[in-house]
N, C-alpha and C positions, 0 to 999 in steps of 0.2 A: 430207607425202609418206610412204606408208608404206614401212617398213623390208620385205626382203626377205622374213622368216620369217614377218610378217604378212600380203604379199600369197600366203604357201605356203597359210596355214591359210585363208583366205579363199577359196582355190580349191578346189573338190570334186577334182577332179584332181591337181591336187598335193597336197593335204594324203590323200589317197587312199596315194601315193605316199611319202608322208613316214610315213607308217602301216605302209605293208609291207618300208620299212627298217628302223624301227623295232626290228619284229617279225623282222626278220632278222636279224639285228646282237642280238637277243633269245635266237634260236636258238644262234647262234653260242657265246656266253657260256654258256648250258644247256652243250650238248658240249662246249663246252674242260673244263670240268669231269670230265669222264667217260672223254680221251682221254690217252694219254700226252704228257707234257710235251716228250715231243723231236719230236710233232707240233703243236705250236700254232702255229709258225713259218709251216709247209708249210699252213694254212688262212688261207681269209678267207671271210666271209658276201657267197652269190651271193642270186640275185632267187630272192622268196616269189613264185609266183601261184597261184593254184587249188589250194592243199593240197600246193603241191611247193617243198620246201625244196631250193636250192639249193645247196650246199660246194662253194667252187672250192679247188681243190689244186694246190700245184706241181707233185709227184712224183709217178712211178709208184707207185713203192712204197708212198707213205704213201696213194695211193687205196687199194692193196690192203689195206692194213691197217683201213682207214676203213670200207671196205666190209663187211666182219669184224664191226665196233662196230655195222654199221646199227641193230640193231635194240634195241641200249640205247641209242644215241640217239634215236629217234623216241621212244621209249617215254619219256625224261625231257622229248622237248620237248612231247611229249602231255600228261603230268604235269602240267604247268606253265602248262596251260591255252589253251595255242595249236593250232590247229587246221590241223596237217601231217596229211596223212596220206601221205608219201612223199616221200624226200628223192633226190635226183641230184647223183652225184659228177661233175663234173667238172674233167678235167684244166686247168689255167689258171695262167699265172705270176703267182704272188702277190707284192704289193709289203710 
């Protein structure tokens, strides 16, 4: 019987999917790097589709601030060889 994470990669679909988390969760790691530390809390990596990185936020404020950073974030997750080309903040209770 196969295990779950085999029947992922065996599917185009899911393993599609397992790819754009990945790559989110990739994204994510890039920007913490780049943001202040008394925001790492207030982030979590939302869904990659079509060149749009998604950062969910707890706070207002730390979107305003987030929003501020756009453009040395896109720039280091471009860097690093992933293919964003536009990120969207949104608001969302992170766990």
């Amino acid at each position: 019987m196969p295990t779950v994470l085999q029947a992922i990669v065996e599917s185009n679909t899911l393993s599609g999917l397992l790819e754009r988390m990945d790559l989110s969760k990739a994204c994510l790691d890039i920007v913490s790097k780049r943001i202040p530390l008394s925001l790492h809390t207030s982030i979590a990596a939302g869904p990659l589709t079509d060149g749009e990185w998604c950062i969910l936020i707890s706070n207002a404020s730390a979107v305003a601030k987030l929003k501020q950073l756009e453009p040395i974030m896109l720039a280091a997750i471009q860097a690093n060889g992933i293919q964003v080309q536009s990120i969207r903040f949104k608001r969302h209770y992170c766990e």
